[in-house]
C-alpha positions as CSV (number, residue, x, y, z in Angstrom):
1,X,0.0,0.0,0.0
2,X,1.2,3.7,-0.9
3,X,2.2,5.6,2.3
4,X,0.3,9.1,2.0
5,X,2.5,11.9,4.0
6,X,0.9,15.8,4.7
7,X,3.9,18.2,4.0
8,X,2.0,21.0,4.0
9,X,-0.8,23.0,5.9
10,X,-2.7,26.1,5.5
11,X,-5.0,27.0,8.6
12,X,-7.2,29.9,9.5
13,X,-8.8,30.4,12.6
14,X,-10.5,32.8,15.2
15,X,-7.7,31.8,17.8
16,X,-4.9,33.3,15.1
17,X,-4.1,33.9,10.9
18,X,-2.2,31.1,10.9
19,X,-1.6,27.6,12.4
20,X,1.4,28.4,14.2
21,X,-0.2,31.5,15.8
22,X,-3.7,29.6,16.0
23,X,-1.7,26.3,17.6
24,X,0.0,28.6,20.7
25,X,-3.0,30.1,22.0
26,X,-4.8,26.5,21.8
27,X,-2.1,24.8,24.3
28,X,-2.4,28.0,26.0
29,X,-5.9,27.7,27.1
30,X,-7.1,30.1,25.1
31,X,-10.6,31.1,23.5
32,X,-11.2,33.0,20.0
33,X,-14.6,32.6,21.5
34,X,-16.1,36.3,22.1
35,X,-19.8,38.4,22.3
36,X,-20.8,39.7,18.7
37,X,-23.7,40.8,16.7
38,X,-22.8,40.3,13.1
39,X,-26.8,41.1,11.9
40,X,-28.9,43.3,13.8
41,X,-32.0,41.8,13.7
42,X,-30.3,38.8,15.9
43,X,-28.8,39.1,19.4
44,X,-26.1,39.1,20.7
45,X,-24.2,35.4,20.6
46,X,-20.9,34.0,21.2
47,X,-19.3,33.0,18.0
48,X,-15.9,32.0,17.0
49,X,-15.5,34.9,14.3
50,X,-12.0,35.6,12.6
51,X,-12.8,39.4,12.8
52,X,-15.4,41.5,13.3
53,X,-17.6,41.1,10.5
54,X,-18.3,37.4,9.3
55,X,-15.5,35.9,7.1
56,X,-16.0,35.6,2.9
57,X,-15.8,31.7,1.9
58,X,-13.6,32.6,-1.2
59,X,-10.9,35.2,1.1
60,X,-10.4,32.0,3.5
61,X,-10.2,29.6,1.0
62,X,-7.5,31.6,-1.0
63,X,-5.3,32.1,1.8
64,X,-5.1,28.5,3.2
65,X,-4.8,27.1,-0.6
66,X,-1.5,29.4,-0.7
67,X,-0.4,29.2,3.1
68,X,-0.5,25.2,2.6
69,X,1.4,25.5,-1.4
70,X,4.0,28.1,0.7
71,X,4.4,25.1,3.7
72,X,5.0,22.5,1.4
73,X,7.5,24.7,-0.6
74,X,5.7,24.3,-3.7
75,X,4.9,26.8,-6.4
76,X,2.2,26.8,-8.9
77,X,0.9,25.6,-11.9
78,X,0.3,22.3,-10.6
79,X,-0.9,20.5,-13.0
80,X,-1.3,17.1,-11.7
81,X,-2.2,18.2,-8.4
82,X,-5.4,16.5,-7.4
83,X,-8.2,19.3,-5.5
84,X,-10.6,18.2,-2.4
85,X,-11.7,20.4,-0.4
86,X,-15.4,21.1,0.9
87,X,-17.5,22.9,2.6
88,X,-21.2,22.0,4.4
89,X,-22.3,25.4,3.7
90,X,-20.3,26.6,0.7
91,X,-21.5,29.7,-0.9
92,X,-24.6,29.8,1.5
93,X,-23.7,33.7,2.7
94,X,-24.1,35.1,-0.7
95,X,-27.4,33.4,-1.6
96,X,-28.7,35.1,1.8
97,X,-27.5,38.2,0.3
98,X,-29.2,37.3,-3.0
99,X,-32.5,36.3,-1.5
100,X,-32.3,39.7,0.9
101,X,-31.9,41.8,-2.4
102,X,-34.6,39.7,-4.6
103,X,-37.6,40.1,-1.7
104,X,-36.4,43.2,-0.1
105,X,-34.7,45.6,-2.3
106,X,-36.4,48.0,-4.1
107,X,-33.8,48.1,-7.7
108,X,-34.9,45.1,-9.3
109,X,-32.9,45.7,-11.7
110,X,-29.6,45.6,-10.0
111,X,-31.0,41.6,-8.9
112,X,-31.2,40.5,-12.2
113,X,-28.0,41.3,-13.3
114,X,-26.3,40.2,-10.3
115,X,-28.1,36.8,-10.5
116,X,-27.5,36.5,-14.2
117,X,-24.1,37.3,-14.1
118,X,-22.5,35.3,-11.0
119,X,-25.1,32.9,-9.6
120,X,-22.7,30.0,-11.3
121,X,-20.0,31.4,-9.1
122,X,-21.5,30.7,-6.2
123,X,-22.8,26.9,-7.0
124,X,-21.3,24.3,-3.7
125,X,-18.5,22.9,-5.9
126,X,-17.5,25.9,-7.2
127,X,-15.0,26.9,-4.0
128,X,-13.1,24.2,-5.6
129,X,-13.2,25.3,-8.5
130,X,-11.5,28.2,-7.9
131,X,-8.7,26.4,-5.6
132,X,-8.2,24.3,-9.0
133,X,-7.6,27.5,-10.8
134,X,-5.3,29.2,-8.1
135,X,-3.1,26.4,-8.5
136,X,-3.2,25.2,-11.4
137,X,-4.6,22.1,-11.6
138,X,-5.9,20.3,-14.2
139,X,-6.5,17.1,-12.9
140,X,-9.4,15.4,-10.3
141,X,-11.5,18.1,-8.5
142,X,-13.9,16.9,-5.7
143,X,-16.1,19.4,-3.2
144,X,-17.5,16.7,-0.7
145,X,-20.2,18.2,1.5
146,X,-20.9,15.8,4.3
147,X,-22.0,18.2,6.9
148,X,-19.4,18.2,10.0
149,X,-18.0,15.2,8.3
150,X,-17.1,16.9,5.6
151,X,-13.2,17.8,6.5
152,X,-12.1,14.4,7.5
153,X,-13.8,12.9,4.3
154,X,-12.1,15.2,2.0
155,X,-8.9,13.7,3.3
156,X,-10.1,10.6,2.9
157,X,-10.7,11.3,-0.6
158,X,-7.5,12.1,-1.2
159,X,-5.6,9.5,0.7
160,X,-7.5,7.1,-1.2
161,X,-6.6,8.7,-4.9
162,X,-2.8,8.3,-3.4
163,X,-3.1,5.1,-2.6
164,X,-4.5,4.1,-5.6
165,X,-2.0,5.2,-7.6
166,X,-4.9,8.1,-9.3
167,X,-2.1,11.0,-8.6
168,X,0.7,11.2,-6.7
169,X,0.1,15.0,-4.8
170,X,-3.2,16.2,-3.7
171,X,-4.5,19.7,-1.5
172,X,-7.7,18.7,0.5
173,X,-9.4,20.4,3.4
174,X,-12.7,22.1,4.1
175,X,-13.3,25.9,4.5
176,X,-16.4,27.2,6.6
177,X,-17.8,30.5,6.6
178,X,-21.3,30.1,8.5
179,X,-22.3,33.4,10.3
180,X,-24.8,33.8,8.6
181,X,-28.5,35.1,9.8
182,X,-30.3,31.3,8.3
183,X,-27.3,29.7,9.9
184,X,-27.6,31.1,13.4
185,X,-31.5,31.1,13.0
186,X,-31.7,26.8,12.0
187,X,-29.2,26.6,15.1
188,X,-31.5,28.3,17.1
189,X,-34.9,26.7,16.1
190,X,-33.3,23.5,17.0
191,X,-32.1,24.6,20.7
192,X,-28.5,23.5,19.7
193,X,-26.7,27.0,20.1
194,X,-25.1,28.0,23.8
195,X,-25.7,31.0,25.7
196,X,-22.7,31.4,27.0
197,X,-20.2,29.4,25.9
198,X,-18.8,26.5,24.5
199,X,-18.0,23.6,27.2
200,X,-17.3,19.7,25.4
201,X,-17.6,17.3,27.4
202,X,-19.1,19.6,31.1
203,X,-21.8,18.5,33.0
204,X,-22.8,22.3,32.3
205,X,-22.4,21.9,28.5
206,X,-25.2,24.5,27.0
207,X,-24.9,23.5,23.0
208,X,-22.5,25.0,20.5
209,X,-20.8,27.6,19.4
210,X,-20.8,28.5,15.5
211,X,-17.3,29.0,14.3
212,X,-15.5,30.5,10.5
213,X,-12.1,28.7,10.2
214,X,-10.4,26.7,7.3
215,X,-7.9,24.0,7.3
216,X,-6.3,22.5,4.2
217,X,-3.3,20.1,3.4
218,X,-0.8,19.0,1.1
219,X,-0.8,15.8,0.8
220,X,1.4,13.4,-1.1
221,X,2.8,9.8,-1.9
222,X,5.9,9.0,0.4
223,X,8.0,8.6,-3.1
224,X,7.2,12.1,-3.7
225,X,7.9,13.7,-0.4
226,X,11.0,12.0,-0.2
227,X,12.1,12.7,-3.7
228,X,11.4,16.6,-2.8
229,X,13.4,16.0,0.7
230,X,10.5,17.7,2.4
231,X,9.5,18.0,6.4
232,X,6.5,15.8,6.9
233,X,3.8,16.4,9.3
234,X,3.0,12.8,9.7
235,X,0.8,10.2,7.6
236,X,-2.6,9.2,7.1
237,X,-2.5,5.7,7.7
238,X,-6.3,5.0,7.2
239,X,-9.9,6.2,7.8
240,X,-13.5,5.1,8.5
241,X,-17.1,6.1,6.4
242,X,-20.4,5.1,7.7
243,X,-23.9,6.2,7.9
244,X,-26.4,6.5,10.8
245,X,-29.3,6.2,8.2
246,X,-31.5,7.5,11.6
247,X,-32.6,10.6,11.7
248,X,-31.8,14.2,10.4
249,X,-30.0,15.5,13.1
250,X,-29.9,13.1,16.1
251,X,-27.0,10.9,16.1
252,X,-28.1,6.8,16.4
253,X,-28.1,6.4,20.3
254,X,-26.4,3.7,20.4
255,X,-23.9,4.8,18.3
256,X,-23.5,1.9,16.5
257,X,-22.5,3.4,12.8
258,X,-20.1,5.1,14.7
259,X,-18.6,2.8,16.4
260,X,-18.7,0.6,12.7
261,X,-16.3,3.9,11.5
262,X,-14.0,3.5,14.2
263,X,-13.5,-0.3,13.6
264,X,-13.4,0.2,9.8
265,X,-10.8,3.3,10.3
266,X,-8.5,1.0,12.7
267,X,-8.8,-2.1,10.7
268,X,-7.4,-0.5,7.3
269,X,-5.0,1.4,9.7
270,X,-3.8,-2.4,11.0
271,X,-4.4,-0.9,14.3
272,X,-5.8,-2.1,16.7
273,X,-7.8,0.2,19.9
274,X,-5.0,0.0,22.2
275,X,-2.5,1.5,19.6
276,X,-4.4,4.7,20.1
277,X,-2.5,7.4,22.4
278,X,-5.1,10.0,22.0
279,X,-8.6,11.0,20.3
280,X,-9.1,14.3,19.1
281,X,-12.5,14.3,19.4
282,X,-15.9,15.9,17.7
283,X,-17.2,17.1,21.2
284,X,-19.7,19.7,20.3
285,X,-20.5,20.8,23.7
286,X,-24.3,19.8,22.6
287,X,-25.8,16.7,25.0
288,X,-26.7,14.6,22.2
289,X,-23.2,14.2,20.7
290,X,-21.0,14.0,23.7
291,X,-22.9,11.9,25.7
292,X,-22.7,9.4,22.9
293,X,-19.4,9.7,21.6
294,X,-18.3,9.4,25.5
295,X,-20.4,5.9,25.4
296,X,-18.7,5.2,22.2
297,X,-14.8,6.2,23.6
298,X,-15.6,4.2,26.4
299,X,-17.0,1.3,24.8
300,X,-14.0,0.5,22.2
301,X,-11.0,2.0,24.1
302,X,-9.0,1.4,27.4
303,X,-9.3,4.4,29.9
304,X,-6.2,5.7,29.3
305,X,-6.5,6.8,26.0
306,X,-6.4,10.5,26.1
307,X,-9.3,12.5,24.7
308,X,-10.0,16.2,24.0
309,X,-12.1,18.3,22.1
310,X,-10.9,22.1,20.5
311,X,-14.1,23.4,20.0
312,X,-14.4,24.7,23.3
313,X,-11.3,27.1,21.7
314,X,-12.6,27.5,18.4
315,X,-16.0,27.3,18.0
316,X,-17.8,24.9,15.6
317,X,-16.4,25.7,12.3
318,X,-18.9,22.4,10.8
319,X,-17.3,21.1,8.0
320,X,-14.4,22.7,8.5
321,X,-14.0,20.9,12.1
322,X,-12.6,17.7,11.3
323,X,-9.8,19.4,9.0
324,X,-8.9,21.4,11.8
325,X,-8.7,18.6,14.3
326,X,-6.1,17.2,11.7
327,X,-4.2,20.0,11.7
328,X,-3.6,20.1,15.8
329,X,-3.5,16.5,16.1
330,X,-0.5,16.2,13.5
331,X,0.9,19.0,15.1
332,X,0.5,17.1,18.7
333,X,2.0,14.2,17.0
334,X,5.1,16.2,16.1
335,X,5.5,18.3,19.7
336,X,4.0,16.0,21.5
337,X,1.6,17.9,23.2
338,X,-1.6,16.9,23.8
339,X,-4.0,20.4,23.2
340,X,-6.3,20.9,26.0
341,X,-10.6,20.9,25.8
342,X,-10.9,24.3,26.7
343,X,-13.9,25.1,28.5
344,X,-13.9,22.1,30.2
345,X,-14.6,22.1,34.3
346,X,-16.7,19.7,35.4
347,X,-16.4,16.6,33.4
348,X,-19.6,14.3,33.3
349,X,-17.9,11.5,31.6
350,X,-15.6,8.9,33.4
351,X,-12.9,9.8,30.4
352,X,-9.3,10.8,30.4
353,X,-10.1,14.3,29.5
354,X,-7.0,16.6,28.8
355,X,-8.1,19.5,30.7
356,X,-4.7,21.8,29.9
357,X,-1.9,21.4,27.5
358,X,-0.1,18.1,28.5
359,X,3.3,16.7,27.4
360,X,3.1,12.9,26.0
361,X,4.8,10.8,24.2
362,X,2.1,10.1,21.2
363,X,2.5,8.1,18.1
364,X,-0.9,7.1,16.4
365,X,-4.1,9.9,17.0
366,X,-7.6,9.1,16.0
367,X,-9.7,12.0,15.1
368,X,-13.7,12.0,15.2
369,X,-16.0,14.0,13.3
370,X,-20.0,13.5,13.5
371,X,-22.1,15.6,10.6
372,X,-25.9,15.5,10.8
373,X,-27.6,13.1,9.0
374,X,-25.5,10.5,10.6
375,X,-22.4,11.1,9.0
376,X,-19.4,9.5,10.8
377,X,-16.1,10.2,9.7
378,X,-13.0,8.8,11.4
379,X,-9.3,9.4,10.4
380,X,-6.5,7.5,11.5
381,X,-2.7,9.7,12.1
382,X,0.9,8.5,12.8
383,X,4.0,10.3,13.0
C-alpha cells in the first residue's frame, strides 16, 4: 500500500491567521470565543469569528490554498495536483444576500443582473473550482459536502486517490464561513446554540458555538515527499465512512455506525484500539453528541487513552471541524503535546479528559467527526 504523507498546511482560525499563531493560543488555554452581533435583527451570541464582521468563503479559502502550497515549498501551476476540499455550507452567505436583495430591495434591476451574471460562481462545488484555478490544476477536483464530516472525508478522498495510484500530490481540506443570519437562526430553532459558551464534554455543557475557520493540506505519496526532501507532518494511515441512516440530526443512540467507523478506520489502519495514544474528538459541547461519543470512547478503548475536544477554543467551524482537528492533532503528533478541551470544568464523563496542555509521548491519534444526517467520519494519524 502507498504511504500518504501531509507536508503542507494552511489554517485559519479565530484563535490566530495562521496555524502556528492559532496552535499557541490552543495549548495556551485560550478562547477565539467572544460576544458579537454580526446582523442586527439577531442578538447578541458567542461565536468564533476571525474578525469582526463574518469571514468571505472565497478570502479563507484563497489564503489557506496558498499558506499550505507556501508550507510544502511548492509553487504553482500544478498541473497534476489533485483538488478536495469542501465545505457544508459553501457559498450559502451570498445566496442570503441574494434572496435579501430579490424580496427586499427595491432596484430590481440591479437583482437580475447580479443573479445572471454570477449565480454560477457561487454553485457548492465551485469553491473548488476556484482552488483548482489558483493552483493550477488540471487534474481530479472533488467538493464533498458531508455536513461536520465533511473535513475528515475530503482527506479521505485524497488519501485514497494516493493510494490508488490516481495522482501522486493532492491539497484537500474544508473551508467554513457560517455566520450567517439562516445559519444562526436553523441553530436556534433546534435549541442546539449555547448562551454562554462552548464547554465539550461539562456537565454544564449548553450546545455550541458557530465558528469560521479553514484547514487545508498537502498531501502526497511518500516517493514524492521524499524525492522533494521535504518536512513531513505525519501520515494518514487509514480512515473510517459510515452512515447512521436514523434521523436528520440526532446521532443513532447507540452509536453503532459510529462505532462501525471507528473499527473500519483501525482495521485499514492495521491498528488495533489500544494503539491509540489519544482522540481528538468531535465534542460539540451539545448533550446529544458528547454523551454518545463518550459511550462510544468508552466502549471500544481502554481508559487511558487521552481525549480532547478544541471546540471549546474555536467554536464549531462544521465542516471545516474535522480538518482542523487534523491540523492540531498532527501537530501534537510532532510536539507531542496533547491540546487541552478548553472550556472544560466539570467533566460528566468517566474519560481521560485533557483539561490543559499536556506533554506525551504520542505516536498514532484518532480524530472524530460526527455531521448530521448520521455522517461519521474517522481518520487515523501517525507520526
Amino acid at each position: 500500500m502507498v504511504k500518504v504523507f501531509v507536508t503542507g498546511i494552511g489554517l485559519i482560525s479565530c484563535l490566530g491567521a495562521n496555524l502556528e499563531d492559532s496552535w499557541q493560543k490552543l495549548i495556551a488555554g485560550k478562547s477565539g470565543i467572544q460576544w458579537h452581533q454580526p446582523f442586527p435583527e439577531l442578538e447578541l451570541l458567542p461565536l468564533g469569528m476571525i474578525g469582526q464582521k463574518p469571514a468571505q468563503l472565497q478570502t479563507l479559502s484563497k489564503s489557506v490554498v496558498a499558506s499550505a502550497l507556501q508550507d510544502a515549498g511548492l509553487l504553482p501551476p500544478l498541473p497534476d495536483c489533485a483538488v478536495i476540499i469542501g465545505s457544508s455550507r459553501s457559498y450559502q452567505a451570498s445566496w442570503e444576500v441574494l434572496a435579501r436583495q430579490m424580496y427586499g430591495d427595491a432596484n430590481k434591476e440591479s437583482v437580475s443582473v447580479f443573479s445572471l451574471e454570477n449565480w454560477l460562481d457561487t454553485l457548492p462545488h465551485m469553491n473548488a473550482i476556484a482552488a483548482a484555478r489558483q493552483i493550477g490544476a488540471s487534474g481530479i477536483v472533488l467538493a464533498p459536502m458531508a455536513a461536520c464530516a465533511t473535513g475528515i472525508w475530503a482527506i479521505a478522498q485524497a488519501a485514497l486517490l494516493i493510494q490508488t495510484g490516481q495522482c501522486q500530490r493532492a491539497i484537500a481540506g474544508a473551508v467554513e464561513a457560517p455566520i450567517t443570519p439562516l445559519t444562526i437562526a436553523g441553530f436556534q430553532q433546534m435549541g442546539a446554540l449555547a448562551k454562554t459558551g462552548a464547554y465539550p464534554f461539562d456537565l454544564h455543557r449548553e450546545g455550541l458555538v458557530l465558528g469560521e475557520g479553514a484547514a487545508v493540506f498537502v498531501l502526497e505519496s511518500a516517493e514524492l515527499a521524499r524525492q522533494r526532501q521535504v518536512r513531513v507532518y505525519g501520515e494518514v494511515l487509514g480512515f473510517g465512512l459510515t452512515t447512521d441512516a436514523y434521523h436528520p440530526n440526532q446521532p443513532e443512540p447507540e452509536g453503532k455506525s459510529a462505532i462501525a467507523a471507528i473499527k473500519q478506520c483501525l482495521q485499514r489502519s492495521n491498528l488495533n484500539s489500544a494503539d491509540i495514544d489519544y482522540i481528538h474528538a468531535h465534542g460539540t459541547a451539545t448533550q446529544l453528541n458528547d454523551r454518545i461519543e463518550s459511550k462510544v470512547i468508552q466502549e471500544l478503548f481502554p481508559h487511558q487513552v487521552a481525549v480532547s475536544s478544541t471546540k471549546g477554543s474555536l467554536g464549531h467551524t462544521l465542516g471545516a471541524s474535522g480538518a482542523l482537528g487534523i491540523a492540531f492533532s498532527l501537530l501534537a503528533l510532532q510536539q507531542k503535546i496533547l491540546p487541552p478541551c478548553v472550556g472544560l470544568r466539570q467533566p460528566e464523563f468517566d474519560l481521560d479528559l485533557v483539561m490543559t496542555a499536556r506533554s506525551s509521548e504520542i505516536q498514532r491519534v484518532l480524530c472524530f467527526s460526527f455531521g448530521f444526517g448520521g455522517q461519521n467520519a474517522v481518520v487515523a494519524l501517525a507520526n
